[in-house]
C-alpha positions in Angstrom: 0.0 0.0 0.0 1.4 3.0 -0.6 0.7 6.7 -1.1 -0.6 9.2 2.3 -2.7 9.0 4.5 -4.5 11.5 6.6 -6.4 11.1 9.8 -8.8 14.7 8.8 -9.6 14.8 5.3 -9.3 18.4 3.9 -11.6 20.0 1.8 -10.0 18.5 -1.1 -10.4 15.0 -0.6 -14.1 15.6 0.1 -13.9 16.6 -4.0 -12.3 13.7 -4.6 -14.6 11.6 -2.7 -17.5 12.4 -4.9 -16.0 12.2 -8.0 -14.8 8.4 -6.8 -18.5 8.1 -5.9 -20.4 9.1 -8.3 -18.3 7.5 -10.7 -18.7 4.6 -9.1 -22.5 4.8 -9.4 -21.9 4.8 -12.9 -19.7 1.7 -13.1 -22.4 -0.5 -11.2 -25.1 0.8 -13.9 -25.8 -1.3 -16.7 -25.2 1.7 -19.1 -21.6 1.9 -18.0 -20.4 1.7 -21.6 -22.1 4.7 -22.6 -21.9 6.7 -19.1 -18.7 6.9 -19.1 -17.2 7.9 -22.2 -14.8 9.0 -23.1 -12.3 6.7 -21.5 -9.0 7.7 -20.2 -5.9 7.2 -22.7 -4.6 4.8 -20.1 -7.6 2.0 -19.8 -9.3 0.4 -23.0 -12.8 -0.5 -21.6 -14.7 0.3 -18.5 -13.7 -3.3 -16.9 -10.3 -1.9 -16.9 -11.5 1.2 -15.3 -13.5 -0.8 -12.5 -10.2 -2.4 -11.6 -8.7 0.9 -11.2 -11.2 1.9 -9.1 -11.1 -0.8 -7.2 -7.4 -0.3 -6.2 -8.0 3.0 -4.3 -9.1 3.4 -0.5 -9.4 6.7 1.8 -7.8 8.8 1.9 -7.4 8.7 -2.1 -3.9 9.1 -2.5 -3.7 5.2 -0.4 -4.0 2.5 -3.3 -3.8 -0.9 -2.9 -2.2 -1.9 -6.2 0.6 0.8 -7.0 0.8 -0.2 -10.7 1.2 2.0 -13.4 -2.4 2.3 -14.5 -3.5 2.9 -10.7 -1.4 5.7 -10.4 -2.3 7.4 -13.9 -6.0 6.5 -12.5 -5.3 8.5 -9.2 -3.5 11.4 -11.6 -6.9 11.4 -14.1 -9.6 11.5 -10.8 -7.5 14.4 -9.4 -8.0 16.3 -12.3 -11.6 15.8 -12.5 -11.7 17.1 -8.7 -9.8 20.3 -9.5 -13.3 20.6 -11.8 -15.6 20.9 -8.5 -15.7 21.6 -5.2 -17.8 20.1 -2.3 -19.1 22.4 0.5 -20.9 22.2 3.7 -24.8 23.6 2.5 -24.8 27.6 3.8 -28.1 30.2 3.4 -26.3 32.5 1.6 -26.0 30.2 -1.2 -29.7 30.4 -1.6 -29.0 34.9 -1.3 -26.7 34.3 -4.0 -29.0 32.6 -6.6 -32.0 34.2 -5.3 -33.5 30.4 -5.2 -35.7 29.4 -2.0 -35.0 25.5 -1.0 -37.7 23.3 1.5 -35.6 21.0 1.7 -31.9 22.0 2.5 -29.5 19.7 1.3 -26.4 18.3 3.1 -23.5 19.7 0.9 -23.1 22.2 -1.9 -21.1 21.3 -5.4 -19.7 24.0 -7.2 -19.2 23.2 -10.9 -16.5 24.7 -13.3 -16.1 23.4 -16.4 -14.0 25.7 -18.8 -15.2 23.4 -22.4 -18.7 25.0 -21.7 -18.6 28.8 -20.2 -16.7 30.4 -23.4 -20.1 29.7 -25.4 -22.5 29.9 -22.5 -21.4 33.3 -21.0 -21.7 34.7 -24.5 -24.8 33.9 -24.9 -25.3 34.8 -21.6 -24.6 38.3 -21.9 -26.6 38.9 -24.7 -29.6 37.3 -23.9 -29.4 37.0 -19.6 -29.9 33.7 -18.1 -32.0 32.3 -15.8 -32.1 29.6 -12.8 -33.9 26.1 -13.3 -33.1 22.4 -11.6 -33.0 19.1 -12.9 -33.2 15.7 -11.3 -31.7 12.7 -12.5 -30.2 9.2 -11.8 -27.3 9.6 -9.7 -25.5 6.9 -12.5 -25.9 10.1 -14.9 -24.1 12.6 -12.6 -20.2 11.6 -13.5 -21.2 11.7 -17.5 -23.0 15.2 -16.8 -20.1 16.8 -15.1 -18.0 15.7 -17.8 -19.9 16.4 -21.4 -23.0 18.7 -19.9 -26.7 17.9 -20.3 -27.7 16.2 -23.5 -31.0 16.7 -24.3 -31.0 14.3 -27.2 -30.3 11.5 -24.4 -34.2 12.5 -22.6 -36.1 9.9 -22.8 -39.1 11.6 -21.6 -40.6 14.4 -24.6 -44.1 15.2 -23.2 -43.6 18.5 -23.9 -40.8 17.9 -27.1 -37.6 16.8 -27.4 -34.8 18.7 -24.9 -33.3 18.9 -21.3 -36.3 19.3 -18.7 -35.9 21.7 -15.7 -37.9 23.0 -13.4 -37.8 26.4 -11.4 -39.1 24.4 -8.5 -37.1 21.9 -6.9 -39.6 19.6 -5.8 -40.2 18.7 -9.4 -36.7 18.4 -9.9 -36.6 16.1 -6.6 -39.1 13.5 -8.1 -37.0 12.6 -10.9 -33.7 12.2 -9.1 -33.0 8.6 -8.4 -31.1 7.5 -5.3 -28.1 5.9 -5.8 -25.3 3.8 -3.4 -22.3 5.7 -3.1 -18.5 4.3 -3.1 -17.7 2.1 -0.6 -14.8 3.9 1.2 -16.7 7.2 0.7 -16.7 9.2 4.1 -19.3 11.6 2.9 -22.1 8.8 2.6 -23.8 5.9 1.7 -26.4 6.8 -0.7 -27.0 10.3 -2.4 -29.0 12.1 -4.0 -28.3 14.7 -6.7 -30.0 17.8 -7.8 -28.2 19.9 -10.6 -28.7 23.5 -10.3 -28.5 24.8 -14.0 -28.5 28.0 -15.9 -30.6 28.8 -19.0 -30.1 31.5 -21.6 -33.6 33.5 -21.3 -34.2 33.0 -25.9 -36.1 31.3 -28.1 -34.0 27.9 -27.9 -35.5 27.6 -24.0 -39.3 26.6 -24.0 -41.0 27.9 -20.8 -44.2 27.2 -19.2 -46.5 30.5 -18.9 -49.6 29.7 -17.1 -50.2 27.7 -14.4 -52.6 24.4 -14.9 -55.3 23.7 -13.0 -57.2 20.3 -11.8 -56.0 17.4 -13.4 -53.8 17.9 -16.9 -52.0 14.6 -17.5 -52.9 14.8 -21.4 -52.2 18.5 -22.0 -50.2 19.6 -24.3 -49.2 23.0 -22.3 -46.2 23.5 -20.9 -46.6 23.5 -16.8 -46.0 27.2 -15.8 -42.8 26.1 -13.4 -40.8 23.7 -16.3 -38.5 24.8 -18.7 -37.5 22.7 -22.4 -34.0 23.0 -23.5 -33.8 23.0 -27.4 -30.3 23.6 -27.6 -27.4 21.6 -25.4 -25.4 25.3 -25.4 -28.1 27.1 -24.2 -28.0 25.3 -20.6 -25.2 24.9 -18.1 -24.7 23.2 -14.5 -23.3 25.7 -11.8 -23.8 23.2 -8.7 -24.9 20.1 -7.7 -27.3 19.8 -5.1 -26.2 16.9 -2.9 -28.1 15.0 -0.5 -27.0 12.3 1.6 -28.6 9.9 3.7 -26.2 7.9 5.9 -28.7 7.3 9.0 -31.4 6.8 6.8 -29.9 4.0 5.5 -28.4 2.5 8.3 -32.0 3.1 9.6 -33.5 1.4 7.1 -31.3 -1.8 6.8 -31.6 -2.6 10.7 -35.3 -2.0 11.4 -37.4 -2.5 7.6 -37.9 -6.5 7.3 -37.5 -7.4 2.9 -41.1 -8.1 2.6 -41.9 -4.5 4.1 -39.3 -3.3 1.7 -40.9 -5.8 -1.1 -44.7 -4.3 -0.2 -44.0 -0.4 0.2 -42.3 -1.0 -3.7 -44.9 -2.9 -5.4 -47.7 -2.0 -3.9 -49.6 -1.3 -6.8 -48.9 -5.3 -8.3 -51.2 -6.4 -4.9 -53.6 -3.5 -5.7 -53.8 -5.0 -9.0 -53.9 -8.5 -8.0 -56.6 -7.8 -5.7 -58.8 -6.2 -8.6 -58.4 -9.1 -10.8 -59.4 -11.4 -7.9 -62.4 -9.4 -7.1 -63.7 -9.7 -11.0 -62.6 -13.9 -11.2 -65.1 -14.3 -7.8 -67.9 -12.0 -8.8 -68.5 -14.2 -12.2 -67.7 -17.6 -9.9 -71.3 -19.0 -9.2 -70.2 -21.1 -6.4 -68.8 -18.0 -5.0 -72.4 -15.9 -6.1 -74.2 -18.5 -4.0 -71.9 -18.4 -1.0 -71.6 -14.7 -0.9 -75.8 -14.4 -1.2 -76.0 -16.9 1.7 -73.7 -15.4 3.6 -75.8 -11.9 3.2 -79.0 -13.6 4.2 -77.5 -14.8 7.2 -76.6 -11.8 8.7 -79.7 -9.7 7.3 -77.6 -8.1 4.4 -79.6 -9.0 1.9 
């Protein structure tokens, strides 16, 4: 083993951290092969890259296997923490952005990512910007940071083809996706990411304009809080909204039995069950007959 290792992890290894963590919730997806592209010069396919990551501990700068590759692997996830950088969650965040937040999350990620401002803050100053969120998989965070939002990659186009975000992060919070962190990660277990995006204000940004009322699931309107990105340039992630949930987890695995886990997420196959079951026994005639006598027994019928 080999490399330093530090009893108080500085500010700087916290970046590190989630770059080894969110990366890691990319290698575990089965989309690896496209998350993560492209590859370092140094590994030929992702397996190679899973090894890599496999090698390194925390602090990490400590590597088990001090190869070659490891080390060009610990020289490449260095850079790509120079890129961020992880902060305890402060108010005047929110007085910077002018954004209000419910739900306060546990750190703060500052994004810089030099391939994307020289276009975006041209645009910016001509046209002005504004703010909007965007949930997502946590497996899609690592690719993000690295190539920006794509909104040919959407799979959802209710309102047509682009990057969805929403000025309101509770939207924004019910398409991001848990996912388990790295194993040796000292900032958590599981996360939770929320990108924190600028917009250019033109013609290239759809925006919702009035807001729906009752029950609109086959409108074709634009909700009033949700914006469309036409145009990959026209959109840009400042931070990353990151919420962890250590004792919630730990919470969860000690105290919630599997088949309270296996009932609270599929739910809705028992509700359907039930309905079937309900229409098999009303056209059952033994069950007509039983059911009848059962009502004139207790003066139900």
């Amino acid at each position: 083993m080999s490399g330093q290792t530090q009893d108080n992890p500085g500010d700087s290894n916290k970046d590190i951290d989630l770059i080894l963590s969110i990366m890691f919730a990319s290698l575990k997806s089965f989309k690896a092969e496209s998350l993560i592209k492209p590859l370092p010069d140094f590994v030929s396919n992702v397996d190679e890259l899973a090894e890599c990551h496999n090698c390194v501990t925390f602090p990490p700068t400590t590597v088990i296997d001090n190869s070659e590759k490891t080390q060009q692997f610990l020289q490449w996830i260095n850079s790509l923490a120079e890129q961020i950088i992880v902060k305890p969650f402060e108010e005047k965040f929110l007085n910077n952005l002018d954004i209000q937040i419910k739900q306060a999350p546990n750190y703060i990620v500052e994004v810089k990512n030099p391939r994307m401002s020289s276009v975006f803050e041209t645009l910016a100053t001509s046209h002005g910007t504004s703010i909007g969120f965007h949930g997502t998989h946590t497996e899609n965070v690592f690719s993000i940071l690295q190539k920006g939002l794509c909104g040919h990659l959407n799979k959802r186009a209710l309102f047509g083809a682009g990057t969805y975000l929403s000025t309101d992060l509770e939207v924004a919070m019910s398409f991001a996706k848990q996912g388990k962190s790295w194993p040796y990660s000292r900032i958590c277990q599981n996360m939770i990411c929320v990108l924190v995006c600028k917009v250019i204000n033109s013609d290239q940004v759809k925006q919702g304009k009035e807001k729906l009322s009752g029950i609109s699931i086959h409108t074709e309107s634009l909700p009033h809080n949700y914006y469309v990105v036409k145009n990959n340039d026209h959109v840009t992630v400042t931070h990353v909204l990151l919420y962890t949930s250590r004792a919630r987890h730990q919470s969860f695995t000690r105290h919630e039995s599997s088949l309270r886990v296996f009932i609270r997420c599929y739910w809705f196959v028992f509700f359907y069950g039930a309905i079937l079951l309900l229409i098999c026994l009303g056209s059952n005639n033994l069950f007509k007959k039983w059911f009848k006598k059962i009502c004139r027994r207790y003066g139900l019928a």
